[in-house]
Wavefront OBJ file of the C-alpha trace (Angstrom):
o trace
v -79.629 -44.634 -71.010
v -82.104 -45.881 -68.304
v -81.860 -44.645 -64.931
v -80.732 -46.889 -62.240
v -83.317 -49.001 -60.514
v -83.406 -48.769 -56.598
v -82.512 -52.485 -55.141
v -85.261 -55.093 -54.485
v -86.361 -55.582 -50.454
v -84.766 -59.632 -48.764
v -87.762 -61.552 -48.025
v -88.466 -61.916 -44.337
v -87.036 -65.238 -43.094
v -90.392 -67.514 -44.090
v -91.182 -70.802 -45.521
v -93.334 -71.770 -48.238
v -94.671 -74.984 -50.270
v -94.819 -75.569 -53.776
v -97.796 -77.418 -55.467
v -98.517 -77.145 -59.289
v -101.905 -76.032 -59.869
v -102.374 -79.059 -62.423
v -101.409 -81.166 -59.058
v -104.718 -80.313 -57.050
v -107.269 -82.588 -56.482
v -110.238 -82.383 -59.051
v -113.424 -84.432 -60.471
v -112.547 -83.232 -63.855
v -109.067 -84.999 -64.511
v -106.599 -81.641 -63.452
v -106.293 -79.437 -60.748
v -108.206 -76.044 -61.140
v -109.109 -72.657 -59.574
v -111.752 -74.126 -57.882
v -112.544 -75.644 -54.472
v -109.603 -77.617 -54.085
v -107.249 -74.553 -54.693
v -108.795 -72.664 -52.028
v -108.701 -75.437 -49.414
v -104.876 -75.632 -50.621
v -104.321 -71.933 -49.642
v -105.826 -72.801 -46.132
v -103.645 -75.570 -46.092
v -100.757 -73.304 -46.569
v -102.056 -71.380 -44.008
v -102.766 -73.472 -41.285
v -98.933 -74.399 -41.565
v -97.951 -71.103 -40.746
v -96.062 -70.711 -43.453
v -96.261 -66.849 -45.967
v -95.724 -68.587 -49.463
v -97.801 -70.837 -52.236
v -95.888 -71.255 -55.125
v -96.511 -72.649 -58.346
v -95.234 -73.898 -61.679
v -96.141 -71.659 -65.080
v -99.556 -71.174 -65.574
v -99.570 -70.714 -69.198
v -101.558 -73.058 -71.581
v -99.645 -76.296 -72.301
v -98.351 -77.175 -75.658
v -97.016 -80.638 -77.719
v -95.399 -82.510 -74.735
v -97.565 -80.676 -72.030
v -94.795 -78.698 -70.124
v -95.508 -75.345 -68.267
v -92.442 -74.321 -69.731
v -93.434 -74.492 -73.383
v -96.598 -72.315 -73.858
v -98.659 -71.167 -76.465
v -97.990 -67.385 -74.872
v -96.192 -65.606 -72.782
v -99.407 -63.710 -71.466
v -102.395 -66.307 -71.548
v -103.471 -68.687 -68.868
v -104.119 -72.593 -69.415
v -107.766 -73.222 -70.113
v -107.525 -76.622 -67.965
v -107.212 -74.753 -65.197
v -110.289 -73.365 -65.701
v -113.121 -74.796 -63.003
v -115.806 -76.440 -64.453
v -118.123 -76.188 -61.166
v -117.613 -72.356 -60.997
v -118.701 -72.464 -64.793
v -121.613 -74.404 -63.655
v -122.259 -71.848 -60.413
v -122.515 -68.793 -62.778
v -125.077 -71.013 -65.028
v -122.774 -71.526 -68.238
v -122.727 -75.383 -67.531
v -124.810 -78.412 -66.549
v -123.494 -80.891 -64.200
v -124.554 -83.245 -66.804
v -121.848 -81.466 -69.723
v -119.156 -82.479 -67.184
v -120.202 -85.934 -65.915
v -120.971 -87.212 -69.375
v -117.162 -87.435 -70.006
v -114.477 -89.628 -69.688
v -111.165 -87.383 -68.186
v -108.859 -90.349 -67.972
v -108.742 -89.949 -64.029
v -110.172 -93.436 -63.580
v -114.016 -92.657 -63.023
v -116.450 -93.869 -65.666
v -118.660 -91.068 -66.959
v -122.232 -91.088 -65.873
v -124.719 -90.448 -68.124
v -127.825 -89.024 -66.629
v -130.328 -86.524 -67.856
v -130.205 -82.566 -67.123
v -133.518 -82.620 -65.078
v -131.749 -85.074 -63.002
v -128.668 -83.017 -62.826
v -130.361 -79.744 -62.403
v -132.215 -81.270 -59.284
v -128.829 -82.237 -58.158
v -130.557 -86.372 -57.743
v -127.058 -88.041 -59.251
v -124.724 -89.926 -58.290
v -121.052 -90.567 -59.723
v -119.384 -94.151 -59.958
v -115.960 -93.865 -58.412
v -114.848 -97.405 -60.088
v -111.494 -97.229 -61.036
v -110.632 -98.329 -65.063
v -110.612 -96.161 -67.284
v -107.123 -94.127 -66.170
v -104.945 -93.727 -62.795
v -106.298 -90.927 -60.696
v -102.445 -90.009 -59.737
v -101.670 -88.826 -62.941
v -103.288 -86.172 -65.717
v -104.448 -87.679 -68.775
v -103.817 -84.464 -70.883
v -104.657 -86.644 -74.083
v -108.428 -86.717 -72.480
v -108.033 -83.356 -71.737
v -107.317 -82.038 -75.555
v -110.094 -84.711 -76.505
v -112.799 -83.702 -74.439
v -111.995 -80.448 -72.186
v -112.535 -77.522 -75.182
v -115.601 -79.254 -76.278
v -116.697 -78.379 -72.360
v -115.418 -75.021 -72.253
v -117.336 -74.195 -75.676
v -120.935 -75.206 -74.247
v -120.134 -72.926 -71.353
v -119.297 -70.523 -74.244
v -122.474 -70.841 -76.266
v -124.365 -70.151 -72.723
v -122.576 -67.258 -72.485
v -123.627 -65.697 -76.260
v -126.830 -67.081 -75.218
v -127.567 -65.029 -71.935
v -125.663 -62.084 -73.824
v -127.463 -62.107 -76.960
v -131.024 -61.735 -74.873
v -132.794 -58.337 -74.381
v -130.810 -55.910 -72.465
v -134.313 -55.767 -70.154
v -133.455 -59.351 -69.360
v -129.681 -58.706 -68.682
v -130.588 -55.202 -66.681
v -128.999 -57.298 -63.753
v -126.235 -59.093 -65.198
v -124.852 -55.877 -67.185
v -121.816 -54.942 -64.886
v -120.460 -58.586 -65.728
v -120.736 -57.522 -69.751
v -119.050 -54.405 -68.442
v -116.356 -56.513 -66.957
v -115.768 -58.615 -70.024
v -115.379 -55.377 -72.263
v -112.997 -53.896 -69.863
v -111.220 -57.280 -69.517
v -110.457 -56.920 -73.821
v -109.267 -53.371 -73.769
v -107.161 -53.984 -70.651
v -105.368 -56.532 -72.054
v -105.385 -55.156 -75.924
v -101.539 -55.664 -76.518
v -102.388 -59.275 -76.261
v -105.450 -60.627 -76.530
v -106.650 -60.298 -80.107
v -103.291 -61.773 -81.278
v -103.714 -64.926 -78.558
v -107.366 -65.303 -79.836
v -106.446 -65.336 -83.647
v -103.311 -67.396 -83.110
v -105.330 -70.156 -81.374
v -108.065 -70.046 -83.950
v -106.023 -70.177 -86.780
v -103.866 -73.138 -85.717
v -107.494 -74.835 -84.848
v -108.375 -74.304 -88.283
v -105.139 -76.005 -89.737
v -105.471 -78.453 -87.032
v -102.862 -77.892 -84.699
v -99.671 -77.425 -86.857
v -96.693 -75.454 -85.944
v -97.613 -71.986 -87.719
v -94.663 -72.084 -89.888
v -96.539 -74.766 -92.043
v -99.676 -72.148 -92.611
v -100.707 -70.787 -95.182
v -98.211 -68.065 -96.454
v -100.747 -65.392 -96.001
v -101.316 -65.662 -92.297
v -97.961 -66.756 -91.852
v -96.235 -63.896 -92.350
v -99.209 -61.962 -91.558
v -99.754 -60.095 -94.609
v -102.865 -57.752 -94.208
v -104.988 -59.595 -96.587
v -104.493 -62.835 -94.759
v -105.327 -61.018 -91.078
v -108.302 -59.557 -92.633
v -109.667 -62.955 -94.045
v -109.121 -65.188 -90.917
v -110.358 -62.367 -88.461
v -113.598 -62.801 -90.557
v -113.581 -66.188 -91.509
v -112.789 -67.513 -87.572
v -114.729 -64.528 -85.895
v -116.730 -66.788 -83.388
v -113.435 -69.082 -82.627
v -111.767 -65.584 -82.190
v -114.094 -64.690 -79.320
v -114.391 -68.077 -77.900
v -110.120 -67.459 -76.740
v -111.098 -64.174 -75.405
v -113.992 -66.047 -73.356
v -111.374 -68.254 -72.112
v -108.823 -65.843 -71.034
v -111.635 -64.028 -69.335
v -113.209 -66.750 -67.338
v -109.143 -68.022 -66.384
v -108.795 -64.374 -65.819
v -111.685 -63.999 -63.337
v -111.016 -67.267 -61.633
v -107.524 -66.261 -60.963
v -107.864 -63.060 -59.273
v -110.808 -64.428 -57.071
v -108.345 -66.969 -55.941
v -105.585 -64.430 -55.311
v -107.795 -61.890 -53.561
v -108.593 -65.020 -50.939
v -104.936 -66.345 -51.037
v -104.213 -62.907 -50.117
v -106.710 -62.086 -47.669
v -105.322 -65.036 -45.210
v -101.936 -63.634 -45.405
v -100.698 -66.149 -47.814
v -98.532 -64.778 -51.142
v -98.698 -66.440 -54.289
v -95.126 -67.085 -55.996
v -95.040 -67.497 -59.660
v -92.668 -68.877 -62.257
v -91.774 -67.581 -65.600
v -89.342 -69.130 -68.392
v -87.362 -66.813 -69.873
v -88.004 -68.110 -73.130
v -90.975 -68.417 -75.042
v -91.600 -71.762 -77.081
v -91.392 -71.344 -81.204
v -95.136 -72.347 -81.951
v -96.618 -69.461 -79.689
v -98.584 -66.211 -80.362
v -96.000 -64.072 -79.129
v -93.137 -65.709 -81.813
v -95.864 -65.805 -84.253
v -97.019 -62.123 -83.735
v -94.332 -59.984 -82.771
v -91.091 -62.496 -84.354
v -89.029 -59.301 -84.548
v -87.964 -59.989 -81.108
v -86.432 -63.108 -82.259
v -83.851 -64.381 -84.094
v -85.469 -65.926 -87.177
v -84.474 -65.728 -90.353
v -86.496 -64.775 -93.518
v -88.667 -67.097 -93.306
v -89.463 -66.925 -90.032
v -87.693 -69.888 -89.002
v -84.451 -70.898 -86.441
v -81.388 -71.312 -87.320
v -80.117 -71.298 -83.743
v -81.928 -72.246 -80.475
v -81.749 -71.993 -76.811
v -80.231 -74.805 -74.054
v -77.282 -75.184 -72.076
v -73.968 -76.660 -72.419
v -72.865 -80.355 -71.469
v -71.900 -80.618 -67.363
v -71.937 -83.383 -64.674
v -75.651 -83.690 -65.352
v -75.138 -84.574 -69.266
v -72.891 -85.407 -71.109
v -74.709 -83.833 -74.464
v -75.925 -81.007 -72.937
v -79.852 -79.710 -73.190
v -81.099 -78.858 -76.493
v -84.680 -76.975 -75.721
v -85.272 -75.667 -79.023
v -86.830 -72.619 -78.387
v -85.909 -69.606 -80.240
v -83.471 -67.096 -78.783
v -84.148 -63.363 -78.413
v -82.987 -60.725 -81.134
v -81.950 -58.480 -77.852
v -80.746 -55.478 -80.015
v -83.906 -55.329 -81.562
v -85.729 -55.607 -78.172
v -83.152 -52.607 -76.721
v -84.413 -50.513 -79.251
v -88.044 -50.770 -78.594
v -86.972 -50.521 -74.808
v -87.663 -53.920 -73.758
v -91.548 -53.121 -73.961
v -92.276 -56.723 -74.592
v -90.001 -57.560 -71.323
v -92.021 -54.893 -69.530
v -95.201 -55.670 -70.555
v -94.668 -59.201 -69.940
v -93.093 -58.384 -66.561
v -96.548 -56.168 -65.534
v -98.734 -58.689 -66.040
v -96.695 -61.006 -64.291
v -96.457 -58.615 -61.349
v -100.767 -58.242 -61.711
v -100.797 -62.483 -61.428
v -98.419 -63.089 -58.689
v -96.944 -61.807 -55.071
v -93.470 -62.914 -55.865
v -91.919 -63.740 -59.326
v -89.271 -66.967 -60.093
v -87.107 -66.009 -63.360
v -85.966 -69.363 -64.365
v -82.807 -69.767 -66.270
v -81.886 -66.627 -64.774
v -78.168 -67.143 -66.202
v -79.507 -66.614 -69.951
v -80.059 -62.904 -69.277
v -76.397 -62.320 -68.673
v -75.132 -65.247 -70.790
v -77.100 -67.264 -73.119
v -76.211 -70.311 -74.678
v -76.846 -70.916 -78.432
v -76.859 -74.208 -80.544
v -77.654 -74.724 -84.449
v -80.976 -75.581 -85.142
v -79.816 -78.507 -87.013
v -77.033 -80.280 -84.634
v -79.013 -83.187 -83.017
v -77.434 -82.223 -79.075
v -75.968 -79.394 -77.430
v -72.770 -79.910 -77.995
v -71.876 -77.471 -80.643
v -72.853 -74.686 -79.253
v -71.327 -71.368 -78.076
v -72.142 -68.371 -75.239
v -73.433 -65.086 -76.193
v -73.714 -62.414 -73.785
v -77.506 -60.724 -72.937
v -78.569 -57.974 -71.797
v -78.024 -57.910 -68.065
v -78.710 -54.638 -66.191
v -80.482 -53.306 -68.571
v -83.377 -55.537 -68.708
v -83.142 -56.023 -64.906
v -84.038 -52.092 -64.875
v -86.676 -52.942 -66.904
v -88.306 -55.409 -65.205
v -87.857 -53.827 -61.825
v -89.824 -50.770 -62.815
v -92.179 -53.564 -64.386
v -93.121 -54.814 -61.062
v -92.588 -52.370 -58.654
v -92.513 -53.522 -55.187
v -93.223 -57.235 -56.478
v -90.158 -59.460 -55.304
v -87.974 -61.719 -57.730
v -86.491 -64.688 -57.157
v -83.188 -65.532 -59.668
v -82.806 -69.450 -60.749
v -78.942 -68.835 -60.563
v -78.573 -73.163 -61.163
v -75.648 -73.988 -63.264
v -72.339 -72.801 -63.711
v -72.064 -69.543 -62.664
v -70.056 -66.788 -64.044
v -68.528 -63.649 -62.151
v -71.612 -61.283 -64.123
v -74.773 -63.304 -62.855
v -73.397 -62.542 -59.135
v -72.517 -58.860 -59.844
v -76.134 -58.849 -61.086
v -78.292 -60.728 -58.491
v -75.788 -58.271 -55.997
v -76.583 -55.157 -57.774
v -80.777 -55.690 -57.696
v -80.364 -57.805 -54.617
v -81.917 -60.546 -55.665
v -81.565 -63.611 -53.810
v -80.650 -66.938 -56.173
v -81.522 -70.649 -55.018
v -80.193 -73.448 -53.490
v -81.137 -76.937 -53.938
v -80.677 -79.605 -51.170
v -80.364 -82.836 -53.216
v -77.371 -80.862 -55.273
v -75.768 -80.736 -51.690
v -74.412 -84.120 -50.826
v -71.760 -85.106 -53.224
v -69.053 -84.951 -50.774
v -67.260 -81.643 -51.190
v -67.957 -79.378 -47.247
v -67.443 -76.228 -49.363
v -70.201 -77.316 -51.738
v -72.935 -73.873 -51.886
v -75.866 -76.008 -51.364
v -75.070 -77.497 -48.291
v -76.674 -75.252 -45.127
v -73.886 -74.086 -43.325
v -72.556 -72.407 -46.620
v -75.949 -70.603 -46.722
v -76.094 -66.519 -46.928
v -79.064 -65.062 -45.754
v -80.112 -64.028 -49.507
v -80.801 -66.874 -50.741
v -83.772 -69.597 -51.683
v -84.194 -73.144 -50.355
v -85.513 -75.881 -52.361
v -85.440 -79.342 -51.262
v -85.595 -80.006 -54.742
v -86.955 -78.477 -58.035
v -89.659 -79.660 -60.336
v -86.545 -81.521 -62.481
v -85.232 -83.097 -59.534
v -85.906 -86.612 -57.856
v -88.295 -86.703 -54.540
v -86.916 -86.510 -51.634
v -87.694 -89.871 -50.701
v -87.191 -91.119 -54.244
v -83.288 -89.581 -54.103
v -82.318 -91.729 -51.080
v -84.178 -94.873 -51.912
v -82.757 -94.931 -55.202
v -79.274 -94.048 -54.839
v -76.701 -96.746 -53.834
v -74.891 -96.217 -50.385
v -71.932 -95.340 -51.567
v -73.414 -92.387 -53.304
v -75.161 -91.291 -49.698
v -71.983 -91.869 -47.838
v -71.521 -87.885 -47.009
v -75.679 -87.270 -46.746
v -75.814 -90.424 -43.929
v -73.048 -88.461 -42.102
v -74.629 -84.630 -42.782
v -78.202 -85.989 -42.165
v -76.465 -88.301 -38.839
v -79.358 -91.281 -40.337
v -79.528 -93.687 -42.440
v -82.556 -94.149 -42.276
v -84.604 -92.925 -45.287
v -87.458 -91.321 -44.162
v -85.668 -89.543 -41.337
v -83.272 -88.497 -43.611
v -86.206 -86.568 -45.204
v -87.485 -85.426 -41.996
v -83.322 -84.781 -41.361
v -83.601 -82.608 -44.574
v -86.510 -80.555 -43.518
v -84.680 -79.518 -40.311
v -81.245 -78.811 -41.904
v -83.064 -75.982 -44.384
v -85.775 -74.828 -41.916
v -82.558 -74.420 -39.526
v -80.468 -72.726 -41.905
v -79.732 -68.961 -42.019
v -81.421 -68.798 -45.895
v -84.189 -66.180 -45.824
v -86.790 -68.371 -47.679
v -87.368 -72.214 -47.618
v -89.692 -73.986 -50.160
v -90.445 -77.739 -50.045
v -92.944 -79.184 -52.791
v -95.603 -81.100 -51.919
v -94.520 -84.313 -52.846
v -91.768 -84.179 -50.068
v -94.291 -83.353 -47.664
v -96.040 -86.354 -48.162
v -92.937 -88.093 -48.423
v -93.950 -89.672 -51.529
v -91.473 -92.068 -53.893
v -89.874 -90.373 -57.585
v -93.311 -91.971 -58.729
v -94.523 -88.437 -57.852
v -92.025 -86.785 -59.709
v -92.647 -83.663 -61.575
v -90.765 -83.609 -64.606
v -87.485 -85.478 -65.467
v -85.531 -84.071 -67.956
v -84.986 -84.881 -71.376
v -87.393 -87.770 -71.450
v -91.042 -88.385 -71.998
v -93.650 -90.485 -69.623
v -94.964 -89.160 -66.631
v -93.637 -85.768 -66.699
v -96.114 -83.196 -65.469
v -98.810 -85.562 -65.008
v -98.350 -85.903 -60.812
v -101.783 -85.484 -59.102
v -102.454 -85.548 -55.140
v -105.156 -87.557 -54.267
v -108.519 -86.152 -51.920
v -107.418 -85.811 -47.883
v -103.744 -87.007 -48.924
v -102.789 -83.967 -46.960
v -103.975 -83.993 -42.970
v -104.062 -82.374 -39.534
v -100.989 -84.587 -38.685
v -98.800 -82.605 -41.947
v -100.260 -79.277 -40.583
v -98.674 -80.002 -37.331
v -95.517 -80.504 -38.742
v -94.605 -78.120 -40.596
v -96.634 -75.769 -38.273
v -93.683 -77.270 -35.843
v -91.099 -76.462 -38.126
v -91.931 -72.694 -38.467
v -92.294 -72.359 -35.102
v -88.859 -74.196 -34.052
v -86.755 -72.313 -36.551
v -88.524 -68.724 -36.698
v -90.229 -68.822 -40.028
v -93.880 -68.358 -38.718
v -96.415 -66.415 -40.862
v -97.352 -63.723 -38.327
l 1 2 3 4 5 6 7 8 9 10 11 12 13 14 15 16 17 18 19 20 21 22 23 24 25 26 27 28 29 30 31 32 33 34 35 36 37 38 39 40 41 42 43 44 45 46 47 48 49 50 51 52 53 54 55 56 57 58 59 60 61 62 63 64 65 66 67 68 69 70 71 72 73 74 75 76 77 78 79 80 81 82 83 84 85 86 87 88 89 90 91 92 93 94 95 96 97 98 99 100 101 102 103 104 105 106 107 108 109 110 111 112 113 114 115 116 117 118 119 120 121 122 123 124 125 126 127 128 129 130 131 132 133 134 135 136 137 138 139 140 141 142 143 144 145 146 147 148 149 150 151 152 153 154 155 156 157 158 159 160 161 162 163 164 165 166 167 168 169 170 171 172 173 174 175 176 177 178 179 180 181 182 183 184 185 186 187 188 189 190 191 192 193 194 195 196 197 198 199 200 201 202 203 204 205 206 207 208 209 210 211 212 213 214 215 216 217 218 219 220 221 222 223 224 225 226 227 228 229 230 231 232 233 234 235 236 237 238 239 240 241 242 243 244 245 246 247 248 249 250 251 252 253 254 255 256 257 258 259 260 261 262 263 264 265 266 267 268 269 270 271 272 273 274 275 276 277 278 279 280 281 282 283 284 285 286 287 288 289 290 291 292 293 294 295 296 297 298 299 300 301 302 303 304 305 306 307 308 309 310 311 312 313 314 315 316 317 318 319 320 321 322 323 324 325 326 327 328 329 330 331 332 333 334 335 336 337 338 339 340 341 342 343 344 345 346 347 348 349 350 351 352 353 354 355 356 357 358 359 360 361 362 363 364 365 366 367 368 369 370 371 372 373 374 375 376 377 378 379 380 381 382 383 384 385 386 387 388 389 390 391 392 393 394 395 396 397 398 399 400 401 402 403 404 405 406 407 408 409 410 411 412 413 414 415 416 417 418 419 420 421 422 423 424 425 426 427 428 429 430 431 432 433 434 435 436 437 438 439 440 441 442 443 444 445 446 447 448 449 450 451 452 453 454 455 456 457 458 459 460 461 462 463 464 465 466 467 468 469 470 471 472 473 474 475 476 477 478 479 480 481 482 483 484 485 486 487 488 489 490 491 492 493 494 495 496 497 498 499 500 501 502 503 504 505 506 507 508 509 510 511 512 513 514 515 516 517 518 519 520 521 522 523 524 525 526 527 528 529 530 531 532 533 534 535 536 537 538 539 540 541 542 543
């Protein structure tokens, strides 16, 4: 039996934003860890307000959501900046400009003389894509190709005499430390992603038998067969590695704490289902025969289907959660603050046959609880958590966010149906507790009152005493910032007051989702000094 796990501290009453790092302005087609990140965290700063938080910053997969990554440890290579590549010499201006990232500037083609001399310029025409939106289709065509020049630079430099590397050693050193530090990992990232390269991209139940089920023959013949496509990952991970601590340690050093977001389920074509599938439930042949999503409500009428495999969580108690923890750690090493989304599933998960076409059919299992929320505390230490509590709640989930005192989340545009005793609205605030304006699934703020009839906005023209719509937003703003809630978090988007154009993700369809990018200088001195105004007003300054 584990020992008890001493309560997590309230956060300080604060405010914070929340941009998507794929959202940041870039050159290269989607937001990085580069210039534009850093001006971000001074953005956040200038604001007065404590917290930056982001979506999951693990490599996309089919379909491009955060939530569905190829591991539960990895980084995205997009994110990945292409002029700090260039900065440590593993890139040419010209390998970037010489290629088309569907962000609506036409590639210039000029020689490397010209761009080592830095005597270029770049044609801003727009044509060739939308620069509000991520083309990832360019960026699986063309970005890798990128990222493997900078590689080759890299053997390059290393493979010289050690006379000549005398003075870059300690970053070899780094590297090498980088691989054994994160040996429960890595090498099983690295051969996943080469593998599925070399059977060009399928889902890794349709390999070949012998790497399939890992047998040791087939590990032993694809570690030798894809040994340079092997260490090509590991270059990745290191150079998203080193890029994201160098942004933290700044994002820090202002006073500004970075909050991150995991899903508490992996996707089925990952490393970590592929590598360690004991920890799921899959039958003998490695497949589902029951997946993950949530029951119909007032949001849909068949329910949500994800399709991701569910945990085997006796199996995981056994081994003492060590995937959870080690999971959990180097979560706690990446971010300031940690979101568990679908909180609910750790208490009570819903399951669905892999074969039903909705979630319909499905029935409720009960997880873990306290037991992995011991787990993960000691995982993080002082790190804080926040609990994505949305959905309908049972008696358990509030024992547990009580017991660990974690706060849960309220969402403003869930607020205004009508009903004065409705959670979300701010006078039914507790101090413990999260403020969204929305989540990545919802509307904009400014796209949920255009869009909705008046008769739907009866109760929110009365709350919000407007009807006009961008006051209401403003309206919004004020109720939260006013509110007793500990924490308030507003995304970007509603900031700028932008239209459900800019929205991040709606569910259950395909289009835009994920693809939102803020243009150069969209934000200004004149948002600084608003929500600067706000913190001060309602006590949520960043001192």
């Amino acid at each position: 039996m584990m020992k008890n796990e001493t309560k997590k501290q309230t956060f300080d009453r604060s405010a914070g934003v929340l941009m998507s790092i794929s959202s940041l302005p870039s050159d290269y087609g989607i937001g990085t860890m580069g210039k534009a990140a850093y001006e971000f965290a001074d953005f956040v700063r200038a604001c007065n307000h404590k917290y930056w938080q982001v979506l999951p910053i693990g490599s996309t997969t089919y379909g491009d959501s955060p939530y569905q990554s190829y591991s539960a440890f990895a980084g995205n290579p997009y994110f990945i900046d292409l002029d700090m590549l260039a900065e440590d010499g593993l890139l040419l201006k010209s390998d970037m400009l010489a290629v088309d990232w569907g962000d609506g500037k036409v590639p210039v083609h000029i020689s490397e003389e010209e761009a080592g001399n830095g005597n270029f310029t770049q044609n801003t025409d727009i044509g060739l894509g939308n620069e509000c939106y991520v083309s990832y289709e360019k960026m699986y065509q063309n970005r890798f190709a990128v990222l493997r020049k900078a590689f080759e630079s890299y053997k390059a430099v290393r493979s010289e005499s050690k006379v000549k590397l005398a003075a870059g050693l300690p970053e070899y050193k780094k590297y090498d430390n980088f691989i054994r530090d994160n040996a429960d990992w890595i090498e099983n990232y690295a051969l996943f992603m080469a593998v599925k390269e070399h059977f060009n991209g399928v889902v890794w139940s349709e390999w070949d038998d012998d790497i399939r089920f890992r047998t040791e023959e087939g590990l032993k013949k694809y570690r030798s067969l894809l040994a340079d496509d092997i260490d090509f990952w590991i270059f990745v991970q290191y150079e998203f590695d080193k890029q994201w601590q160098k942004l933290k340690n700044y994002v820090n050093s202002i006073g500004v704490e970075i909050i991150g977001d995991i899903p508490i389920y992996m996707g089925y074509d990952s490393a970590d289902v592929w590598a360690e599938s004991q920890y799921f439930q899959l039958n003998e042949d490695r497949l589902c025969e029951k997946v993950a999503g949530v029951p119909p409500d007032a949001f849909s009428d068949l329910g949500q289907k994800w399709g991701n495999p569910l945990y085997d969580w006796d199996t995981l108690e056994k081994d003492d959660f060590s995937w959870w923890y080690r999971r959990m750690h180097k979560s706690a090493q990446l971010y300031d603050v940690i979101r568990i989304d679908h909180f609910i599933g750790i208490v009570k998960y819903y399951t669905i046959p892999a074969d039903m076409p909705d979630a319909r059919q499905g029935e409720y299992c009960m997880g873990p609880g306290k037991k992995l929320t011991d787990v993960i505390n000691r995982a993080i230490g002082d790190k804080k958590i926040i609990a994505e509590d949305l959905g309908v709640l049972v008696p358990e989930v509030n024992e547990l966010l009580e017991e660990n005192n974690y706060p849960g989340m309220k969402v403003l545009e869930f607020a205004f149906g009508g009903d004065r005793k409705n959670p979300h609205l701010p006078h039914n605030y507790t101090q413990n507790c999260v403020v969204y304006g929305g989540t990545h699934d919802n509307e904009t703020l400014m796209g949920y009152f255009i869009e909705h009839p008046d008769w739907e906005l009866g109760y929110a023209y009365d709350y919000l005493d407007t009807r006009d719509k961008e006051r209401m937003v403003d309206q919004v703003f004020r109720a939260a910032y006013g509110s007793v809630a500990n924490l308030v978090i507003f995304a970007v988007q509603d900031i700028l007051k932008l239209g459900n154009w800019a929205r991040m993700n709606t569910p259950s369809t395909l289009g835009t989702n994920w693809k939102w990018r803020m243009k150069k200088g969209e934000l200004n001195d004149s948002h600084i000094k608003d929500m600067r105004y706000l913190a001060s007003v309602f006590g949520r300054e960043n001192s």
